[in-house]
Backbone as CSV, one residue per row, in Angstrom:
resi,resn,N_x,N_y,N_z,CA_x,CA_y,CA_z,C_x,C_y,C_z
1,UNK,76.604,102.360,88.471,75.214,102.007,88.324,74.938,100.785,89.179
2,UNK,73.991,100.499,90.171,73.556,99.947,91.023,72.755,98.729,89.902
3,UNK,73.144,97.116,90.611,71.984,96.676,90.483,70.632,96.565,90.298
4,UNK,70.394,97.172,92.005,69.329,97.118,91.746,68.140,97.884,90.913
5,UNK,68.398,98.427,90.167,67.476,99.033,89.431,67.203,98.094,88.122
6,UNK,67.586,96.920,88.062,67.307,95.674,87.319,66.739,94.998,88.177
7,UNK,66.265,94.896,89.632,65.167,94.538,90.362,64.300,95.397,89.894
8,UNK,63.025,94.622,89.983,61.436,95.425,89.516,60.799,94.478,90.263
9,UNK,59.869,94.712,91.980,58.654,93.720,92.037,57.557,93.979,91.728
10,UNK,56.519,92.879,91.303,55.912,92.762,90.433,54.985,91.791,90.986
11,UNK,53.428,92.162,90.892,52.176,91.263,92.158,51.777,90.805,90.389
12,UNK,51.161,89.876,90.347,50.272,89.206,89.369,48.723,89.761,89.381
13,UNK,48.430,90.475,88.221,47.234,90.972,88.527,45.858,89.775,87.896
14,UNK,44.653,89.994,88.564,43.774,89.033,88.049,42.852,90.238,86.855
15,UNK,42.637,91.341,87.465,41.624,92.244,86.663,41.818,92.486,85.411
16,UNK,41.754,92.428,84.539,42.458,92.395,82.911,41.214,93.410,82.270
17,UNK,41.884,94.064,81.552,40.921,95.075,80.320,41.438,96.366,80.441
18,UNK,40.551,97.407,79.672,41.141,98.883,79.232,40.438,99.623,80.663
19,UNK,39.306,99.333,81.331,39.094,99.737,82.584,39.781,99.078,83.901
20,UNK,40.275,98.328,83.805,41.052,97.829,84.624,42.541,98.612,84.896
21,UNK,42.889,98.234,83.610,44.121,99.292,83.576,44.619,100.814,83.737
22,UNK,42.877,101.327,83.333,43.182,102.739,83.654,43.160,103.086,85.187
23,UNK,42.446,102.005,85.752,42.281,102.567,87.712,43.848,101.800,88.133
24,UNK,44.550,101.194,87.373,45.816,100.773,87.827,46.815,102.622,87.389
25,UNK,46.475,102.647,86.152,47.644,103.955,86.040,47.194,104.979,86.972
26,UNK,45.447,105.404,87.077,45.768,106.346,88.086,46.178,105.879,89.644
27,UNK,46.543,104.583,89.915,47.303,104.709,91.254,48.342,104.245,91.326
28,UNK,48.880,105.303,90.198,50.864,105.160,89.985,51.063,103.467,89.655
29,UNK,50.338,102.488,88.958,50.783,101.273,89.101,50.579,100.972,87.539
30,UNK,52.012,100.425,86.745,51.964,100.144,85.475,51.344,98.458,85.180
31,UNK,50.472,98.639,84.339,50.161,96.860,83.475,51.408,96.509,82.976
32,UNK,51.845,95.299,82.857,52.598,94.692,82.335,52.472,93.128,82.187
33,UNK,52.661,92.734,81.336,52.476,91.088,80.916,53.938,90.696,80.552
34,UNK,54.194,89.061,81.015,55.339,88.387,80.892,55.035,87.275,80.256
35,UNK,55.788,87.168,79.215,55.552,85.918,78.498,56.834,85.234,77.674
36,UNK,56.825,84.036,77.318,58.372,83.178,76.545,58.383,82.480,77.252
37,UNK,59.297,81.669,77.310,59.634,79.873,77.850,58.288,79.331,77.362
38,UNK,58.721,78.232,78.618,57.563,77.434,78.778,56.045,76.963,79.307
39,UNK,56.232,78.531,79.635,55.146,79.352,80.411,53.288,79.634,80.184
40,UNK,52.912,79.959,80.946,51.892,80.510,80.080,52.272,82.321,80.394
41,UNK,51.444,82.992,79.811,51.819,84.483,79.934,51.447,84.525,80.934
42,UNK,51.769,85.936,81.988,50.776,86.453,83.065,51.124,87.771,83.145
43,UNK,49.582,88.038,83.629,49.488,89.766,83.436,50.068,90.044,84.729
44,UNK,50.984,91.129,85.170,51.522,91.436,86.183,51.713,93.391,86.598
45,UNK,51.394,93.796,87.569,51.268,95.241,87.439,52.749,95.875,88.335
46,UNK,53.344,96.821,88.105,54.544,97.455,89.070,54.488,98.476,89.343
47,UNK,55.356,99.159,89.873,55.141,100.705,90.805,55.483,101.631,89.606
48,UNK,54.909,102.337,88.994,55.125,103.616,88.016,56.735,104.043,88.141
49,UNK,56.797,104.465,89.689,57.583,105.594,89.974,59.327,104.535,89.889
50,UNK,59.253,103.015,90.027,60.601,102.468,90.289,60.553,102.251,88.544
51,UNK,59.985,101.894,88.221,59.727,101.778,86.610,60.650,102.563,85.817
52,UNK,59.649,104.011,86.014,60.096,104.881,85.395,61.882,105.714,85.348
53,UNK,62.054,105.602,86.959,63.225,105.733,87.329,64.313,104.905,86.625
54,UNK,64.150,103.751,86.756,64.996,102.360,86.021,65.090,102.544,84.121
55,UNK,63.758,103.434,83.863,63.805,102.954,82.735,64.687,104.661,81.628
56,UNK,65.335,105.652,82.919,66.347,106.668,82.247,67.499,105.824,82.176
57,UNK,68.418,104.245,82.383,69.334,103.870,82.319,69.094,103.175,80.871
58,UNK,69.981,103.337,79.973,70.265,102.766,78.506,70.133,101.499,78.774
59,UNK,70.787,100.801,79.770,71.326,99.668,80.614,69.360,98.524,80.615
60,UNK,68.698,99.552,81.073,67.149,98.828,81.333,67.002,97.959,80.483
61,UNK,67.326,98.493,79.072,66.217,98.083,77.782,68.030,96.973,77.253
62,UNK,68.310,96.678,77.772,69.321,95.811,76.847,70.050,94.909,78.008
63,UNK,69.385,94.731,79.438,69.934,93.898,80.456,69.023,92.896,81.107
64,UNK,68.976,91.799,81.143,68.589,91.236,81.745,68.079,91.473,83.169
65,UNK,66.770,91.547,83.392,66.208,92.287,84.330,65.812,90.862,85.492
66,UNK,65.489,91.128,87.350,64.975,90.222,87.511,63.620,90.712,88.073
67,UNK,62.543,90.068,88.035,61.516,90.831,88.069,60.606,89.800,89.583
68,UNK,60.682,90.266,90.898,60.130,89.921,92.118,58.487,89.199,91.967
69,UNK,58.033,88.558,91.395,56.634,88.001,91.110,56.208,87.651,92.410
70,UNK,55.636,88.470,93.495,55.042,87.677,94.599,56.398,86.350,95.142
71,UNK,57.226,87.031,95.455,58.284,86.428,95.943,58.694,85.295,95.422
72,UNK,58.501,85.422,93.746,59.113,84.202,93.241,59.827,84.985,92.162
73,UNK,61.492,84.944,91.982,62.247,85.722,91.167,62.472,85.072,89.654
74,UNK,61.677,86.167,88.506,61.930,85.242,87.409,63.098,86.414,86.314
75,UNK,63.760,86.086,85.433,65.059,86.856,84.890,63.766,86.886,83.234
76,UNK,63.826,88.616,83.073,63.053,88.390,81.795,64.035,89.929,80.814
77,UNK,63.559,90.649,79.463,64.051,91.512,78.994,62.884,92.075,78.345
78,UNK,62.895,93.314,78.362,62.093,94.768,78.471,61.873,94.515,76.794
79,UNK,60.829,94.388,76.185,60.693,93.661,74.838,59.957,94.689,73.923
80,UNK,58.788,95.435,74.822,58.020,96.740,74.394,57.418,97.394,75.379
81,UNK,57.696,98.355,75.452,57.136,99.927,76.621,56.770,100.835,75.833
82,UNK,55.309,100.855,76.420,54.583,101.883,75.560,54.498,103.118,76.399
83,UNK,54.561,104.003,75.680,54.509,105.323,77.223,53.258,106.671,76.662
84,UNK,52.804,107.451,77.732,51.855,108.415,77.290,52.285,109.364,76.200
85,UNK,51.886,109.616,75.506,51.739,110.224,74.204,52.744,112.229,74.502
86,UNK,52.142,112.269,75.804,52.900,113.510,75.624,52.917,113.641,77.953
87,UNK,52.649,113.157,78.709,52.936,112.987,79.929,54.196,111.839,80.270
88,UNK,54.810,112.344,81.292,56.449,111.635,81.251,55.484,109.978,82.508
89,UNK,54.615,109.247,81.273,53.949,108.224,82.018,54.803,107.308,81.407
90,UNK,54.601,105.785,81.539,54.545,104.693,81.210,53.334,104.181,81.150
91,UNK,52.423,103.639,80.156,51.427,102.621,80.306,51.300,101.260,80.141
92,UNK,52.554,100.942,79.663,52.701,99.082,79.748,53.683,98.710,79.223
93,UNK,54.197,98.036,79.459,55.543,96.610,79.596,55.111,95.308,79.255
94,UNK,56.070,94.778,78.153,56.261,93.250,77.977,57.576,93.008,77.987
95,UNK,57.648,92.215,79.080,58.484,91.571,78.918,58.639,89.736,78.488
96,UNK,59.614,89.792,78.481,59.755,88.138,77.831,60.761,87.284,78.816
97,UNK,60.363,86.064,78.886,60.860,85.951,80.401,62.653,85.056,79.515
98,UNK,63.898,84.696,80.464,64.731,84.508,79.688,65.319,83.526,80.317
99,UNK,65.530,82.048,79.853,66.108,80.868,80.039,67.904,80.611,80.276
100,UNK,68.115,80.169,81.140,69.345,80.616,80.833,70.429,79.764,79.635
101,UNK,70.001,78.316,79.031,70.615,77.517,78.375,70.465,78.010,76.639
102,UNK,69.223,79.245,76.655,68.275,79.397,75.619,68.681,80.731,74.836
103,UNK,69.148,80.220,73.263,69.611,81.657,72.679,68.160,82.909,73.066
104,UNK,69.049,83.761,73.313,68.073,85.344,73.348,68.060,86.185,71.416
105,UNK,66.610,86.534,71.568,66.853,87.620,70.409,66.525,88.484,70.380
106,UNK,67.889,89.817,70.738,66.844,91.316,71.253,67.570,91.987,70.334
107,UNK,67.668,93.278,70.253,68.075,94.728,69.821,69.065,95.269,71.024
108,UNK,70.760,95.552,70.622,71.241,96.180,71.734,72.093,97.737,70.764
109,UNK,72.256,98.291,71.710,72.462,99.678,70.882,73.824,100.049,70.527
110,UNK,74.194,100.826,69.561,75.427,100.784,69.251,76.051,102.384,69.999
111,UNK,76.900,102.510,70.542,77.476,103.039,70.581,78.946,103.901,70.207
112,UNK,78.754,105.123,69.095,79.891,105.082,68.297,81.195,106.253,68.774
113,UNK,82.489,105.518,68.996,83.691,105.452,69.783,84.728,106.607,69.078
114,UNK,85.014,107.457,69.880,86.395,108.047,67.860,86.272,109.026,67.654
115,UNK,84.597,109.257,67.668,84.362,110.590,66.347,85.200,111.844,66.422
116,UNK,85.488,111.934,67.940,86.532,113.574,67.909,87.953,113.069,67.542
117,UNK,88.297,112.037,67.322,89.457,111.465,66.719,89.955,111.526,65.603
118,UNK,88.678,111.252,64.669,88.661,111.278,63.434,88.856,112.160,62.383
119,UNK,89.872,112.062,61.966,90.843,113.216,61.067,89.502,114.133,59.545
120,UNK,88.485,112.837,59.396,87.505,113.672,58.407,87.005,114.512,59.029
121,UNK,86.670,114.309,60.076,85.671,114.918,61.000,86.274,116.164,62.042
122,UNK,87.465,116.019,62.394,87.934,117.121,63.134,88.670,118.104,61.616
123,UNK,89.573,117.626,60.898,90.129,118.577,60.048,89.233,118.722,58.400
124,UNK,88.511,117.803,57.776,88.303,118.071,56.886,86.695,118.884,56.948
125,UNK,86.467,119.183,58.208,85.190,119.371,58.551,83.516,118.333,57.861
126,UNK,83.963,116.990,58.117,83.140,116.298,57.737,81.908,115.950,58.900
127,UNK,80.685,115.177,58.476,79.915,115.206,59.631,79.700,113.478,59.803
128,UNK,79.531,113.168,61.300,79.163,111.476,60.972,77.692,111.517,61.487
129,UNK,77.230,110.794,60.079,75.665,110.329,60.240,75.372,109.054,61.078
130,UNK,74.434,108.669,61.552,73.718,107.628,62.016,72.864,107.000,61.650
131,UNK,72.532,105.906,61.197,71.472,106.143,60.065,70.952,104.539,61.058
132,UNK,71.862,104.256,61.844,71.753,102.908,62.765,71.970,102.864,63.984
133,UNK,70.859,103.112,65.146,71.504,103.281,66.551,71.362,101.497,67.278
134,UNK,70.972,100.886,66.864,70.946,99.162,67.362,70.893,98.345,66.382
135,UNK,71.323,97.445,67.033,71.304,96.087,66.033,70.886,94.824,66.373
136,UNK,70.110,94.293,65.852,69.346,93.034,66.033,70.249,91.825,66.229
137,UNK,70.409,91.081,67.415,71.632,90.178,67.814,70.651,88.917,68.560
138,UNK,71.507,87.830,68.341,71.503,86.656,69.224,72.363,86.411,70.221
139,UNK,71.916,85.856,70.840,73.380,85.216,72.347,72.740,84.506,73.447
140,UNK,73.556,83.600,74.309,72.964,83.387,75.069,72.776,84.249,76.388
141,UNK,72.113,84.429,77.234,71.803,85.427,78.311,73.082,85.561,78.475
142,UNK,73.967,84.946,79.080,75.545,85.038,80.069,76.461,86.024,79.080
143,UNK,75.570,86.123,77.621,76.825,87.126,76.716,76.351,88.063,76.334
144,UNK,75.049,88.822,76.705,74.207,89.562,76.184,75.512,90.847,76.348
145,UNK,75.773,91.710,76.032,76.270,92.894,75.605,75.317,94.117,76.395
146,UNK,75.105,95.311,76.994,74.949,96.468,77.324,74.885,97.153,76.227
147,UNK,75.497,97.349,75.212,75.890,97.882,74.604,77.123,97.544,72.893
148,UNK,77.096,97.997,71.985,78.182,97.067,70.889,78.699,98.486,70.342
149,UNK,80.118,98.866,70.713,80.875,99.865,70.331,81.812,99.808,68.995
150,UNK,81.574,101.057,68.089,81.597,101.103,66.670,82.403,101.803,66.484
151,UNK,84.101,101.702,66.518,85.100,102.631,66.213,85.450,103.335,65.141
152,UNK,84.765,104.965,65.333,84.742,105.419,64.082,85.887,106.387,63.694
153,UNK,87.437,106.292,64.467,88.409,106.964,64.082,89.313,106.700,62.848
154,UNK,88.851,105.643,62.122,90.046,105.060,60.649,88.912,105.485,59.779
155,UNK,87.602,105.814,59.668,86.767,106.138,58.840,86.660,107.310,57.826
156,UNK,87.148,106.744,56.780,87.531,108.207,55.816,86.243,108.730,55.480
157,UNK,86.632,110.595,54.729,85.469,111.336,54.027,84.595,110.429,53.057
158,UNK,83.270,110.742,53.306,82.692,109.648,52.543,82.183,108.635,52.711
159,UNK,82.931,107.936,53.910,82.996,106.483,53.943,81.661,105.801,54.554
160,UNK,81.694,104.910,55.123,80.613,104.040,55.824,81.297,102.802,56.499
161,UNK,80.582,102.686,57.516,80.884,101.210,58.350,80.012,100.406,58.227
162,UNK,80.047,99.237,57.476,78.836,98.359,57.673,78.792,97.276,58.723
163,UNK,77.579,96.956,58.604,77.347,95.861,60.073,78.460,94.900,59.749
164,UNK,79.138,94.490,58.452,80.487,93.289,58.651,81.897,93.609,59.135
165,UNK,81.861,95.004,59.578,82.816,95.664,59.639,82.696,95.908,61.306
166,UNK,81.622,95.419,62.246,81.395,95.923,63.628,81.822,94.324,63.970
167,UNK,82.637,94.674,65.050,82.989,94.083,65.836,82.391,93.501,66.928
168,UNK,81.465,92.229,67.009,81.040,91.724,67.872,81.150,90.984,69.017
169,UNK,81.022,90.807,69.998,81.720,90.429,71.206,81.342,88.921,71.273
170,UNK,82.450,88.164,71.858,82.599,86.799,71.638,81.201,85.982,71.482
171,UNK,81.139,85.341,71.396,79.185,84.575,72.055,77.884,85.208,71.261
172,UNK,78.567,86.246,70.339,77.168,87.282,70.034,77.141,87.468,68.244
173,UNK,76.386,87.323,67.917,76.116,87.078,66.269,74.659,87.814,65.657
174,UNK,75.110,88.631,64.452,74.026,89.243,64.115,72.667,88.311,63.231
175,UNK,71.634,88.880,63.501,70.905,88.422,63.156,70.774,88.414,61.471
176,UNK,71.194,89.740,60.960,71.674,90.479,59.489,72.478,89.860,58.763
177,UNK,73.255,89.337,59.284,74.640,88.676,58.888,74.510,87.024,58.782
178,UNK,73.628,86.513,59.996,73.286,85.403,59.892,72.626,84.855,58.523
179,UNK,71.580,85.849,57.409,70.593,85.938,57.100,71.297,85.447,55.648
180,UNK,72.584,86.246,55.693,73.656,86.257,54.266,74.172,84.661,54.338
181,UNK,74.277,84.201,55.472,75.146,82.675,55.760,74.075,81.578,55.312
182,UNK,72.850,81.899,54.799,72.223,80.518,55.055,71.713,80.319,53.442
């Protein structure tokens, strides 16, 4: 997987509203607003078609993106994408722009490791549910995770893995778990 598809440039738009935006989608160009730090927000519009492309990688929505502002490069994360109701569109992006000294707080997805391993599941003909595909985490940018893998081959008939039982990668702490500590 290439970089650059965590490049996105991005012009600052001045025209703001629901007619504004619709003569932006019909010329392939998504609304999007950036906002966090110390900033003020700004509305900013991008190309549909690099968007959309970038946004079939799992990788989009859980990586630190850098986003080309009129040739000034700012590092932000994909926060909410709203998309057309039943056309393979996009109609808008927030992102949140990301500091680098400054804890982050996103959603990264779990990915679960094993299952054809797993003796309930291959011989006792058991099934594994999901009932959790992400988890709400802190970190600082430099430890953000892609991804948090959930080894489900020691998991007996019956059983369950709970979030104290997932293994988190150095630098990275749940938000869930935090909640029990205080």
């Amino acid at each position: 997987m290439s970089d650059a598809i965590f490049n996105l440039d991005a012009n600052v738009r001045t025209d703001k509203g629901k007619g504004a935006s619709r003569r932006l989608r019909r010329a392939d160009l998504v609304p999007a607003i950036l906002y966090g730090g110390n900033e003020e927000p700004v509305s900013l519009t991008l190309d549909h078609n690099k968007v959309n492309n970038s946004a079939d990688y799992e990788a989009f929505y859980s990586h630190v993106l850098t986003l080309n502002i009129d040739g000034k490069k700012v590092e932000a994360l994909v926060k909410d994408m709203q998309r057309h109701p039943y056309k393979p569109k996009i109609s808008h992006i927030d992102f949140q722009r990301v500091i680098a000294g400054e804890e982050l707080h996103t959603n990264v997805p779990l990915h679960f490791m094993n299952e054809e391993k797993n003796a309930a599941i291959s011989n006792e003909g058991g099934i594994a549910e999901h009932h959790v595909n992400e988890i709400e985490i802190t970190c600082l940018p430099k430890d953000l995770p892609e991804f948090i893998e959930v080894d489900m081959k020691d998991v007996e008939m019956d059983g369950s893995v709970h979030l104290s039982d997932i293994q988190l990668p150095k630098g990275v702490s749940s938000v869930e778990l935090a909640k029990n500590d205080e």
